[in-house]
Every structure is written in structure tokens, then in C-alpha cells.
N, C-alpha and C positions, 0 to 999 in steps of 0.2 A: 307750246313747249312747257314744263313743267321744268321745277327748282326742286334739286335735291334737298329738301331743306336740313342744314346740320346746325353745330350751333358754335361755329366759328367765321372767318373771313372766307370761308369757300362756299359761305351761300352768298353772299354780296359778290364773288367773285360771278357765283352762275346767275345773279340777279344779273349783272351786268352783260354778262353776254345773252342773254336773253331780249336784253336792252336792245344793244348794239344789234341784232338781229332783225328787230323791227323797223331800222331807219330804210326807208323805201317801201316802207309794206305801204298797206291800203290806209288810209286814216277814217275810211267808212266802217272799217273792220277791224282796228287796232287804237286802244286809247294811248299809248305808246306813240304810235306812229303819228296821232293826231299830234301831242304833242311837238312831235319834231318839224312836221310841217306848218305849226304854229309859230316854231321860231322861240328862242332863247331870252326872251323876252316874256314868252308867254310861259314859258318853263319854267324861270325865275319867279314869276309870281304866286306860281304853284307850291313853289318848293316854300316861300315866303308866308304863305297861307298853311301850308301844312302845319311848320316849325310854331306859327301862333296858333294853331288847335292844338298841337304837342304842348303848347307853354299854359294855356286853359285846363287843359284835360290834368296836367301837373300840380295846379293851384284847385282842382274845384270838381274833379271828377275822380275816378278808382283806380288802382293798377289797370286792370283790364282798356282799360280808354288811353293809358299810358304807352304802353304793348302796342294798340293799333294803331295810335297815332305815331309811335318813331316805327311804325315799319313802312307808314305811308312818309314821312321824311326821308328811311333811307329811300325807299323807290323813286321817288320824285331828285334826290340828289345823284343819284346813280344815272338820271337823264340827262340831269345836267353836267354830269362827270363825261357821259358819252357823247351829249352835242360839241360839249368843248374839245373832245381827244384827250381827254385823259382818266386814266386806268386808275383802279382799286389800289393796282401795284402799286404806281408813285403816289398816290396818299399815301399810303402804308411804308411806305421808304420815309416821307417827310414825316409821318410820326414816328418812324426808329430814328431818324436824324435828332430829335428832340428827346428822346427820350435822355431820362437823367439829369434835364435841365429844366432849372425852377420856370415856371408861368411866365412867372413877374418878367426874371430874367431873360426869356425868351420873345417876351411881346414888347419887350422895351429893347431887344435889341433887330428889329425890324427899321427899316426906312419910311420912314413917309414920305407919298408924292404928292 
């Protein structure tokens, strides 16, 4: 399946259904699907590994390494958005819920458990 790619939230929208599409596929046949039946664990450490080549490629390499690397972050978080059940849409609601309120203000009025 192919991603229309544009240059808004409607390609993360069809990354993710593309996502969500592969849970039950083959994982001999799907690096997606291998994922999933790796387990959310194994996905986390993906998306963890990605975001520290994104933060190298930031400090020590070109735009272009920049580009590749946050599009393997979004893809790799877009799994872990669909192993958990949760949508594009509700991140996108919690950053309109935030919007117009400062960082500070906003990370300090969380709860810690």
C-alpha cells in the first residue's frame, strides 16, 4: 500500500492506517508486522533507538540525515501509537488542548506518579 505523501497531518494520518493495516499480516513478509508481534517492548526500543540517531544525525551530520531520521521516528511512533490504540486524532486534540499555554506552564502543571 502506498502513502499519499502531502505535507501536512494527512500523511501521518495514512502512515498510520497503513500501520494499523499490517497488525495480523505475515512478519516473514512485513517489517511492520514483525514489529507487532515482537511486542511493545520491542517497539519501544525501536522508536528509542531511532529518536538517538535523530539526536546524532542533529549534532554531527546534514539536513538530509535530519529528514531521514524524524521520518523513521514518526514511523516507528505511529507503531507504537497503533500497538497502544491510539490515533493521530487524539494526539492532535492534546496538542490543540495545549496550545496557547506556555511549556513551563504546562509541564509543571502535570501530576506525578
Amino acid at each position: 500500500t502506498e502513502i499519499n505523501v502531502g505535507n501536512d497531518s494527512h500523511t501521518i494520518d495514512a502512515l498510520y492506517d497503513v500501520i494499523v493495516s499490517r497488525k495480523g499480516a505475515d512478519p516473514e513478509t512485513s517489517y511492520t508486522a514483525k514489529l507487532f508481534h515482537q511486542g511493545r517492548p520491542e517497539i519501544a526500543k525501536k522508536l528509542g533507538e531511532e529518536a538517538a540517531e535523530l539526536m546524532v544525525a542533529s549534532l554531527s551530520q546534514g539536513r538530509s540525515e535530519v529528514i531521514s531520521e524524524s521520518a523513521d521516528v514518526l514511523y516507528h511512533l505511529s507503531v507504537l501509537w497503533a500497538e497502544q490504540g491510539v490515533t493521530p486524532a487524539e494526539v492532535w486534540a492534546e496538542l490543540n488542548r495545549r496550545e496557547g499555554t506556555s511549556g513551563i506552564e504546562e509541564k509543571n502543571s502535570r501530576t506525578t506518579d
